[in-house]
mmCIF file of the C-alpha atoms, coordinates in Angstrom:
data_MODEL
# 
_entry.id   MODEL 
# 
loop_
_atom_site.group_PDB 
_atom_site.id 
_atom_site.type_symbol 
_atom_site.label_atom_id 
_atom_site.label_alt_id 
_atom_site.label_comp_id 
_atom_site.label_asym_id 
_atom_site.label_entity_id 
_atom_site.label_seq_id 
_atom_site.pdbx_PDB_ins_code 
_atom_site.Cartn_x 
_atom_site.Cartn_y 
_atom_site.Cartn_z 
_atom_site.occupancy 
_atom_site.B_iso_or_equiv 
_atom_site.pdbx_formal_charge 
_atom_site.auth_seq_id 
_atom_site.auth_comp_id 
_atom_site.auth_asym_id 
_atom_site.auth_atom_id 
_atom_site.pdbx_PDB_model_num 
ATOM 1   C CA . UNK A 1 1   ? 40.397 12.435  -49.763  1.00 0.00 ? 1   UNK A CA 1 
ATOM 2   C CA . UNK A 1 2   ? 42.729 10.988  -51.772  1.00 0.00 ? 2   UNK A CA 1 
ATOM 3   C CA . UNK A 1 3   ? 42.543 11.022  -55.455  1.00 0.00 ? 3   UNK A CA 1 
ATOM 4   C CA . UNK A 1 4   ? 43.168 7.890   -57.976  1.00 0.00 ? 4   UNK A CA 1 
ATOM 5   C CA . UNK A 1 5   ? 47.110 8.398   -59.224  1.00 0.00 ? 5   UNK A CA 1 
ATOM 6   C CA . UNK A 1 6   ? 47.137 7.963   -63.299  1.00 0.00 ? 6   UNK A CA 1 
ATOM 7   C CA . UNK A 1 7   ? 50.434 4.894   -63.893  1.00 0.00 ? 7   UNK A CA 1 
ATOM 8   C CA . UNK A 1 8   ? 52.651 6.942   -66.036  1.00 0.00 ? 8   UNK A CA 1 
ATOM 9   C CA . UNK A 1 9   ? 55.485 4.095   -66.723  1.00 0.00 ? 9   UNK A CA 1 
ATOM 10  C CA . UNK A 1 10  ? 55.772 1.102   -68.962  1.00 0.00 ? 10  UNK A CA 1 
ATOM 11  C CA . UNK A 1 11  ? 56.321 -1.788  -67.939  1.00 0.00 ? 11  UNK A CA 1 
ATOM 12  C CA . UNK A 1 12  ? 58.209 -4.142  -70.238  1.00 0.00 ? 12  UNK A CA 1 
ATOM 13  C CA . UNK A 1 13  ? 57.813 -8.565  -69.508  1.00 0.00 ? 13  UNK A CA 1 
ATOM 14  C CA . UNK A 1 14  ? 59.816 -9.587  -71.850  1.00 0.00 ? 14  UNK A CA 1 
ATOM 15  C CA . UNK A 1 15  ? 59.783 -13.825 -72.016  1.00 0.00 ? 15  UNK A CA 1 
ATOM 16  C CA . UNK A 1 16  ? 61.102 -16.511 -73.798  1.00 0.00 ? 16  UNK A CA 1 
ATOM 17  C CA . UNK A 1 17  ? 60.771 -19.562 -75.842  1.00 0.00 ? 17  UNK A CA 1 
ATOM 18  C CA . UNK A 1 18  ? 63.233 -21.697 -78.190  1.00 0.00 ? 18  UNK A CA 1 
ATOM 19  C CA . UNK A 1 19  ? 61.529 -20.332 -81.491  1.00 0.00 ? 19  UNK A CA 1 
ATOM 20  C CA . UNK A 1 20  ? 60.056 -17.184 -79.895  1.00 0.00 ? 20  UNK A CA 1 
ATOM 21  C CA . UNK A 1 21  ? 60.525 -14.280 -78.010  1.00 0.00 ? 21  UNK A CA 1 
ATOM 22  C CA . UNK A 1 22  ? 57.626 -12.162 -76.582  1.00 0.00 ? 22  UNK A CA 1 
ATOM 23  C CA . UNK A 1 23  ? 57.618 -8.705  -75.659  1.00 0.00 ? 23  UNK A CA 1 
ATOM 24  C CA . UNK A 1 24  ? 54.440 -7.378  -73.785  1.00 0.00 ? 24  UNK A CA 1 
ATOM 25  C CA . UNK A 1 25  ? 54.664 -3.136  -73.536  1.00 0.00 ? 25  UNK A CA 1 
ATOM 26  C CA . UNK A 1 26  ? 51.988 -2.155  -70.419  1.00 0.00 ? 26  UNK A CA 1 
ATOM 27  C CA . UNK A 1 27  ? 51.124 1.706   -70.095  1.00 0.00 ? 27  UNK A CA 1 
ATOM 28  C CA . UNK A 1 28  ? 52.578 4.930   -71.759  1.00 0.00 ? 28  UNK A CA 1 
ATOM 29  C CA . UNK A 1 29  ? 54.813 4.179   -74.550  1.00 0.00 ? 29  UNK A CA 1 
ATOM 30  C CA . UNK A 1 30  ? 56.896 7.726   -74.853  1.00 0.00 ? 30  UNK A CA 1 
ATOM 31  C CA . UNK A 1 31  ? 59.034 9.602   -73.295  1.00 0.00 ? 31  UNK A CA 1 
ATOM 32  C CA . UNK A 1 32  ? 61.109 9.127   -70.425  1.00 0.00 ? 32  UNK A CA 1 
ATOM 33  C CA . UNK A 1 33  ? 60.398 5.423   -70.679  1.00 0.00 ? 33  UNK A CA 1 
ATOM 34  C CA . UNK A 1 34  ? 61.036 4.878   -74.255  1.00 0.00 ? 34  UNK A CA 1 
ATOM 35  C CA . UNK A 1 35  ? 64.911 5.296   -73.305  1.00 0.00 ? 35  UNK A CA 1 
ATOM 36  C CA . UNK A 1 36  ? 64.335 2.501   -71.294  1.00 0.00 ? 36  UNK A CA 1 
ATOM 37  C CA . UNK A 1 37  ? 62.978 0.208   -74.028  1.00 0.00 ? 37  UNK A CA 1 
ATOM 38  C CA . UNK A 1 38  ? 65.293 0.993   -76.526  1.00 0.00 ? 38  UNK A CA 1 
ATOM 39  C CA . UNK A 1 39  ? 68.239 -0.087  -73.958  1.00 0.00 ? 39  UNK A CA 1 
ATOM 40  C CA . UNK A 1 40  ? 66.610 -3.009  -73.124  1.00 0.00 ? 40  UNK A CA 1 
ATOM 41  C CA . UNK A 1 41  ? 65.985 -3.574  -76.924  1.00 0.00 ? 41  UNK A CA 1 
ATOM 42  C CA . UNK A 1 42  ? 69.344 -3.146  -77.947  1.00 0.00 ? 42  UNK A CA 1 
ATOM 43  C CA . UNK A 1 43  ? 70.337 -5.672  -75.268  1.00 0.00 ? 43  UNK A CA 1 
ATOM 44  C CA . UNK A 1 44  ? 68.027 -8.384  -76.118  1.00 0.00 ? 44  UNK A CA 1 
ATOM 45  C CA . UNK A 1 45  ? 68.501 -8.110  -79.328  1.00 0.00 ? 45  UNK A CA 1 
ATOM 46  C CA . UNK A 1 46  ? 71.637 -9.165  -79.271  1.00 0.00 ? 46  UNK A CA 1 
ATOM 47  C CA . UNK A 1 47  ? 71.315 -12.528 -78.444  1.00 0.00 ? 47  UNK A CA 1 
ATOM 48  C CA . UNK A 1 48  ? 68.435 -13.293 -80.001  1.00 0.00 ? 48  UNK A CA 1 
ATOM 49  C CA . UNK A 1 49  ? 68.071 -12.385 -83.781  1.00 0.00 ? 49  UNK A CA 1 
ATOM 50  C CA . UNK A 1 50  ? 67.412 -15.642 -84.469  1.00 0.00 ? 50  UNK A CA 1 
ATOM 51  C CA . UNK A 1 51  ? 64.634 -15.663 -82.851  1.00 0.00 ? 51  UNK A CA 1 
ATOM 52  C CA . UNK A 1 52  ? 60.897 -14.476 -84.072  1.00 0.00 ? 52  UNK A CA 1 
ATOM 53  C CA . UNK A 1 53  ? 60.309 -11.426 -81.718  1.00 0.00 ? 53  UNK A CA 1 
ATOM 54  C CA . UNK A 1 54  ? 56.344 -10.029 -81.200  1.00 0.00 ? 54  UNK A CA 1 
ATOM 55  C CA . UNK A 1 55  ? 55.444 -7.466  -78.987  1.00 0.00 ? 55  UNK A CA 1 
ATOM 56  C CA . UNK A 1 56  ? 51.847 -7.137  -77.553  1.00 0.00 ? 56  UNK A CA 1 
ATOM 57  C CA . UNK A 1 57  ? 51.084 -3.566  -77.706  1.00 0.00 ? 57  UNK A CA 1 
ATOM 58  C CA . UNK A 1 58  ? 47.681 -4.323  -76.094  1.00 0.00 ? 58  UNK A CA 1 
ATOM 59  C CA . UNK A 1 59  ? 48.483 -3.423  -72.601  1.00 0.00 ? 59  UNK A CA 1 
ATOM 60  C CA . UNK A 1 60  ? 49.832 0.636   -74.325  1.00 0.00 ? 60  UNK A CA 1 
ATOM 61  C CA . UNK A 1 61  ? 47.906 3.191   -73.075  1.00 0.00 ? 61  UNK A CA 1 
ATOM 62  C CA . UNK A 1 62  ? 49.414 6.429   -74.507  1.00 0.00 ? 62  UNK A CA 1 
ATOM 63  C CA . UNK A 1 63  ? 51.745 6.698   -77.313  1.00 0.00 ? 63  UNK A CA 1 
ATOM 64  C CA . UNK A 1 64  ? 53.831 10.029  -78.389  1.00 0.00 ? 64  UNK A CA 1 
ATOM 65  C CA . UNK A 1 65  ? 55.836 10.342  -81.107  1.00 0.00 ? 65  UNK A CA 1 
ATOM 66  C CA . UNK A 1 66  ? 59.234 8.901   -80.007  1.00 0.00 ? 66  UNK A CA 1 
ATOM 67  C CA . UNK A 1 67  ? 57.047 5.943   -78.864  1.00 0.00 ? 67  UNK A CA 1 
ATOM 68  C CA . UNK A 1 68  ? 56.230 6.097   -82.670  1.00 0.00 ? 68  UNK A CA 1 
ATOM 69  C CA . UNK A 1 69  ? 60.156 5.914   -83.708  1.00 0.00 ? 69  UNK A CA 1 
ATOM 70  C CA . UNK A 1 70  ? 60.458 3.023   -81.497  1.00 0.00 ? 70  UNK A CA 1 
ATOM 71  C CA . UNK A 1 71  ? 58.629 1.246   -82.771  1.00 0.00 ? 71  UNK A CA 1 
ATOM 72  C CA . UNK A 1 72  ? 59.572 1.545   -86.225  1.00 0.00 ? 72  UNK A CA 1 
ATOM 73  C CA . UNK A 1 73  ? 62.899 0.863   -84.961  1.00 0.00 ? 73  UNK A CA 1 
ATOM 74  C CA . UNK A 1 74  ? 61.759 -2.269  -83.823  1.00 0.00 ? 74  UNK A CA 1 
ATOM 75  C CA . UNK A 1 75  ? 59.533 -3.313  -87.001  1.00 0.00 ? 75  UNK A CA 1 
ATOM 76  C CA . UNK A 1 76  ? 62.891 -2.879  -89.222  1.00 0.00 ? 76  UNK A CA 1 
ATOM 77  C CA . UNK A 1 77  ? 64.699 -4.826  -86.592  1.00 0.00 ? 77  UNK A CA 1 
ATOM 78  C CA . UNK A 1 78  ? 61.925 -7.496  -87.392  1.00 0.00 ? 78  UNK A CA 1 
ATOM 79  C CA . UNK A 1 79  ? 59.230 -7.049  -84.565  1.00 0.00 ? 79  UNK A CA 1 
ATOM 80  C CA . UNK A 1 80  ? 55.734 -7.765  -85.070  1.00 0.00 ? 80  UNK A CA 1 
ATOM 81  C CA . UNK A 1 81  ? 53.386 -6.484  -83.402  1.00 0.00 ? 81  UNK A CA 1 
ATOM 82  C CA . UNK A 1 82  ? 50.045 -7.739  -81.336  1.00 0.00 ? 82  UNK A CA 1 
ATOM 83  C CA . UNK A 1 83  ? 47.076 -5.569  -80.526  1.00 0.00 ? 83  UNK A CA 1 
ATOM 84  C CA . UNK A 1 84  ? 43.372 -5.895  -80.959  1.00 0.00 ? 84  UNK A CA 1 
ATOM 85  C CA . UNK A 1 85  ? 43.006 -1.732  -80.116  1.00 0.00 ? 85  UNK A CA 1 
ATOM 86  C CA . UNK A 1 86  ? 42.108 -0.067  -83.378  1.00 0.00 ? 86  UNK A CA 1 
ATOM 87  C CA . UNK A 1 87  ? 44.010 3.266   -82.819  1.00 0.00 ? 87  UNK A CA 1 
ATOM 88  C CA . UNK A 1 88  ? 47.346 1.062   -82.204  1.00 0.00 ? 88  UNK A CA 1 
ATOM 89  C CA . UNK A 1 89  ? 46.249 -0.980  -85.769  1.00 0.00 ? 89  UNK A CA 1 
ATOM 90  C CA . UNK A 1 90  ? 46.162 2.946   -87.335  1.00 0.00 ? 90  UNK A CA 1 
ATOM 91  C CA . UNK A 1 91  ? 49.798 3.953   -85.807  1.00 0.00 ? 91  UNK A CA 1 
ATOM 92  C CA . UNK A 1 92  ? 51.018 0.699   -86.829  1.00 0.00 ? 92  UNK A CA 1 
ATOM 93  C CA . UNK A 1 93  ? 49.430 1.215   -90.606  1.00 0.00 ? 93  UNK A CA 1 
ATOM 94  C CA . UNK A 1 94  ? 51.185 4.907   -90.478  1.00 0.00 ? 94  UNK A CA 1 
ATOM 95  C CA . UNK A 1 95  ? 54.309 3.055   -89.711  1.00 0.00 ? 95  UNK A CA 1 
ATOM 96  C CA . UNK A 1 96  ? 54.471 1.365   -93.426  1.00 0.00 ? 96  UNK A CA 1 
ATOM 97  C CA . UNK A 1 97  ? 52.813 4.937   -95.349  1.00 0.00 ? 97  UNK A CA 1 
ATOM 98  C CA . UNK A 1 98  ? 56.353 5.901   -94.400  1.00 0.00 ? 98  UNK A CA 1 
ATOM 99  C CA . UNK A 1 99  ? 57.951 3.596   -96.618  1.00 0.00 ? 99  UNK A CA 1 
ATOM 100 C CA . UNK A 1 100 ? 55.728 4.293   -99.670  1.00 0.00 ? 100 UNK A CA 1 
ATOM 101 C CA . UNK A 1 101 ? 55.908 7.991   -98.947  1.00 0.00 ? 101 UNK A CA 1 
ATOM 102 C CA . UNK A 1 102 ? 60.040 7.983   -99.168  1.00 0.00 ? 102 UNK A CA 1 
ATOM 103 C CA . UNK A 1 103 ? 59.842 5.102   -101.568 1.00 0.00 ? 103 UNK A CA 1 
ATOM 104 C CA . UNK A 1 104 ? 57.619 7.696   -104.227 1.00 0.00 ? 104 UNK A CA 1 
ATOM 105 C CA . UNK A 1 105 ? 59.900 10.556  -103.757 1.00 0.00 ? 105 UNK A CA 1 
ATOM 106 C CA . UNK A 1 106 ? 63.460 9.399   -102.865 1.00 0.00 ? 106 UNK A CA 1 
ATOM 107 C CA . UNK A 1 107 ? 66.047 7.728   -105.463 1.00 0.00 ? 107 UNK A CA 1 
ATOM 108 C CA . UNK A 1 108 ? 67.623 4.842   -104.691 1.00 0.00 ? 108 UNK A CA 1 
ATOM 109 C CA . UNK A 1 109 ? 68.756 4.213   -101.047 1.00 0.00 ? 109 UNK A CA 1 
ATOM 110 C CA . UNK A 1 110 ? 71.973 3.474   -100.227 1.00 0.00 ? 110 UNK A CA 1 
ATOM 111 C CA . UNK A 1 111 ? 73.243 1.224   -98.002  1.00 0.00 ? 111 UNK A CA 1 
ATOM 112 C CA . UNK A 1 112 ? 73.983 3.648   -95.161  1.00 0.00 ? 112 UNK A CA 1 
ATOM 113 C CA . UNK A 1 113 ? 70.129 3.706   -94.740  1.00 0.00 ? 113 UNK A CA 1 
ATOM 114 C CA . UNK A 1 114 ? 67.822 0.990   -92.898  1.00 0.00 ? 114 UNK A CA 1 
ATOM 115 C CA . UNK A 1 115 ? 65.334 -1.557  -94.909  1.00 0.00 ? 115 UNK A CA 1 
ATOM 116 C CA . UNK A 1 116 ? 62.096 -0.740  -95.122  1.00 0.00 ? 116 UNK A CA 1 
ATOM 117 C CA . UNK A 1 117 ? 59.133 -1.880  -92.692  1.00 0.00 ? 117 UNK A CA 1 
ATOM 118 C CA . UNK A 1 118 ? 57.993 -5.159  -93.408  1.00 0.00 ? 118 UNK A CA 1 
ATOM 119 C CA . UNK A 1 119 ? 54.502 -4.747  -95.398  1.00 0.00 ? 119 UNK A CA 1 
ATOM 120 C CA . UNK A 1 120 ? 52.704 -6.357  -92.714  1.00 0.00 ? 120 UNK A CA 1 
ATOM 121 C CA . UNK A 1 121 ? 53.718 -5.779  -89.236  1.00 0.00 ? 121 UNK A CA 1 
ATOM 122 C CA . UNK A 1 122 ? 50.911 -7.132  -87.381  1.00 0.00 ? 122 UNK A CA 1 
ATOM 123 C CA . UNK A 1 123 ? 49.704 -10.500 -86.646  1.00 0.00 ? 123 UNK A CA 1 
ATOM 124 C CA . UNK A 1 124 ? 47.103 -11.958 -87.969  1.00 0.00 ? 124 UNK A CA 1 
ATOM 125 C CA . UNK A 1 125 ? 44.389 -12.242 -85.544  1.00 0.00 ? 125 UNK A CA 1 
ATOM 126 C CA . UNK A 1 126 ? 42.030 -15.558 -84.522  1.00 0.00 ? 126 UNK A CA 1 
ATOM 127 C CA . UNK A 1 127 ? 39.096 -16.177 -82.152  1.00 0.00 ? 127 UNK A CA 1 
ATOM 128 C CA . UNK A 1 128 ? 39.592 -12.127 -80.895  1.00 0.00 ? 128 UNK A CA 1 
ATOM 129 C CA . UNK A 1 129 ? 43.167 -12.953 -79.385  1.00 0.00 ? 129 UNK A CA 1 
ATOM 130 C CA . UNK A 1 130 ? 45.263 -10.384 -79.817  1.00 0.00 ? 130 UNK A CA 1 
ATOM 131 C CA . UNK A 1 131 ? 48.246 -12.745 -81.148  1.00 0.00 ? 131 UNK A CA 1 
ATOM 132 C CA . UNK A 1 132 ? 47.343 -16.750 -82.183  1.00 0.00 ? 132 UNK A CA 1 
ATOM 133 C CA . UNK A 1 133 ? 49.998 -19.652 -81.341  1.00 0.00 ? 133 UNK A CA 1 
# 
């Protein structure tokens, strides 16, 4: 009679250590709830840029393309990222072919412009966990 509802929020558990703070993203990364995220990103961040930030993107179920921005927002605010999903690994390696596409064409950036992605953005990966501590 009644038919299974498809979740279409995120859910953001954000918690936190001395050294460390840990985002884990659950369901669809894009829009409306991105807007969410960035506030919440923006907030956070504020207080903690001292502070190594990963976010486990294994709980993402959908990702659009200002899902994408976000999280190249977050990467040049310093993020790394956690997932053991291979298409995630592939948005997350299209992340950086930014940087080598603008660094091949463009002069020299100027100031008014944000760094560059680090190289790496995820985590390196041990026993199958998704992030190792």
């Amino acid at each position: 009679m009644f038919a299974a509802k498809k979740e279409k929020v995120l859910t953001v558990t954000i918690t936190n250590s001395p050294t460390e703070e840990r985002w884990i993203l659950q369901g669809r990364l894009g829009w409306p709830w991105v807007n969410q995220l960035r506030g919440d990103w923006r907030n956070a961040r504020r207080t903690t840029e001292a502070r190594r930030c990963i976010v486990d993107l294994n709980g993402v179920t959908f990702i659009d393309k200002i899902g994408k921005r976000m999280l190249r927002v977050m990467a040049i605010q310093g993020a790394q990222f956690a997932t053991s999903d291979t298409r995630m690994k592939h948005v997350l390696e299209n992340l950086t072919e930014i940087d080598d596409a603008v660094s091949q064409t463009a002069p020299e950036r100027t100031l008014e412009h944000p760094p560059s992605a680090p190289r790496s953005l995820l985590l390196p990966q041990q026993s199958g966990n998704a992030v190792s501590e």
